[in-house]
C-alpha positions as CSV (number, residue, x, y, z in Angstrom):
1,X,-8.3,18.2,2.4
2,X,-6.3,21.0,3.0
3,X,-2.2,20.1,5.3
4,X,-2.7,16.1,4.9
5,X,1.3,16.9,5.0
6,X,1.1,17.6,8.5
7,X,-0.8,14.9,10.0
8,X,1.0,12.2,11.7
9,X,2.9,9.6,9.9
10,X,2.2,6.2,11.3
11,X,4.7,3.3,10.3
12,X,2.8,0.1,9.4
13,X,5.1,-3.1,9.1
14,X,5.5,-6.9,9.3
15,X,8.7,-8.8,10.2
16,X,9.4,-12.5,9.4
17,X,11.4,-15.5,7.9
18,X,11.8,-16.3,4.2
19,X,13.6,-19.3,3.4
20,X,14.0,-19.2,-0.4
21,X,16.3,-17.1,-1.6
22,X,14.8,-17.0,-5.4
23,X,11.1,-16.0,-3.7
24,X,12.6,-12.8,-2.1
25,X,11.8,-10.2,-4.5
26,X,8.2,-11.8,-5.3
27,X,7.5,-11.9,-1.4
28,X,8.3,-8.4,-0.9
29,X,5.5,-7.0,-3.0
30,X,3.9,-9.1,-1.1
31,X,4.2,-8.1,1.9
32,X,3.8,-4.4,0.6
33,X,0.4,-5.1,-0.7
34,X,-0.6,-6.4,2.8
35,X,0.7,-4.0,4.8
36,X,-1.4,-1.8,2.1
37,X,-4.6,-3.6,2.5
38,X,-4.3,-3.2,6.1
39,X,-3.6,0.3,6.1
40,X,-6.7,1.0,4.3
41,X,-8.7,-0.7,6.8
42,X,-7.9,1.2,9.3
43,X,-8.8,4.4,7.2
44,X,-4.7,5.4,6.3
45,X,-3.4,5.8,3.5
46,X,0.6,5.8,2.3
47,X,2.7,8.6,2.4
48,X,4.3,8.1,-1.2
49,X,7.2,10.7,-0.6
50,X,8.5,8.0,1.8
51,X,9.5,4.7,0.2
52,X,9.0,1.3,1.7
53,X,11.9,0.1,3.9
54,X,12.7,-3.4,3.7
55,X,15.7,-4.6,5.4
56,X,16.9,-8.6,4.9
57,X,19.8,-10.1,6.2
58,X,21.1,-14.1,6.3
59,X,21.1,-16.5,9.5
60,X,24.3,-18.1,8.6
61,X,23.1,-20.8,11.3
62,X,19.4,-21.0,10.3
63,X,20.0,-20.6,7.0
64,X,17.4,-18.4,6.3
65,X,16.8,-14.6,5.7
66,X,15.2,-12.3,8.6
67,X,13.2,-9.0,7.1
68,X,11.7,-6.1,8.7
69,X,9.1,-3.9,6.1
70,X,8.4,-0.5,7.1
71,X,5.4,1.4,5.5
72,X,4.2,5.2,6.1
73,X,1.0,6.5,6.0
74,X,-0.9,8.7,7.5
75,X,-4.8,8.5,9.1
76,X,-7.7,10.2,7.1
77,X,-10.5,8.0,7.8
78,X,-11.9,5.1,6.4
79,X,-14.4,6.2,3.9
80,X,-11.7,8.5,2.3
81,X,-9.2,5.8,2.2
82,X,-10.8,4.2,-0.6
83,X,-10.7,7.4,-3.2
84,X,-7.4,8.3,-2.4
85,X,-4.0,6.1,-4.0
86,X,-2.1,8.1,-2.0
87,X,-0.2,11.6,-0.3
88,X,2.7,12.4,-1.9
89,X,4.1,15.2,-0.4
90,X,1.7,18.5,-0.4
91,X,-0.5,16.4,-3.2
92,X,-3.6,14.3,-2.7
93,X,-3.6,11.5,-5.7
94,X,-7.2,10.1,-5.9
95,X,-7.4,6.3,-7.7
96,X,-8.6,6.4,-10.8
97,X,-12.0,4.9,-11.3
98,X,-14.3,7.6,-10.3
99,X,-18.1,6.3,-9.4
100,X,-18.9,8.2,-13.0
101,X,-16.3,6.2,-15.2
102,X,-17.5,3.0,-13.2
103,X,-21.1,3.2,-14.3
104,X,-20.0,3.9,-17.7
105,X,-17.6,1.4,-18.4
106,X,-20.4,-1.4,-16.7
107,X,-22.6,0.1,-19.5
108,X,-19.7,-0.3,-21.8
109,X,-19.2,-3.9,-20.7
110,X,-23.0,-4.6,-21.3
111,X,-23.1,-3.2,-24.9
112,X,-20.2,-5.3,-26.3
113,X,-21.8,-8.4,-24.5
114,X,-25.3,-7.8,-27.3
């Protein structure tokens, strides 16, 4: 997986209304989690060197708060989406349940179950 740092960065993002101002910090993990999810799906992953961008601002005469959230990623298909956390930078970070450590902590699971 040799220059993943020079691929294209895509922005993924989602714009909207929140009308609570004590749900605004819970909403925008949220939202970052979605845009996530739908990253992966279509076989990106983020570019963790770049942080999320979320912008918020109050409509005095709606009296409500407009956001924009901006997440980068870049495209490496969607099989390989699933291994990998991450690029940060020059470095791949892989999640960390391995298909080794999953079958071993199932047989874990099963043995404390007897």
């Amino acid at each position: 997986m040799a220059n993943l740092h020079h691929k294209p960065i895509k922005k993924f993002g989602i714009d909207g209304i929140i009308h609570d101002e004590s749900t605004i910090a819970r909403l925008k993990i949220e939202y970052i989690r979605l845009v996530l999810l739908e990253m992966r799906l279509s076989g990106h992953v983020p570019r963790l060197d770049i942080d999320p961008d979320f912008t918020i601002s109050y409509n005095e005469h709606h009296e409500y708060f407009e956001f924009k959230l901006s997440v980068h990623g870049i495209y490496i298909g969607k099989r390989k989406s699933e291994c990998i956390l991450g690029i940060d930078g020059t470095k791949v970070i892989y999640t960390q349940q391995s298909k080794s450590s999953e079958s071993s902590q199932g047989q874990e699971s099963r043995l404390n179950q007897k």
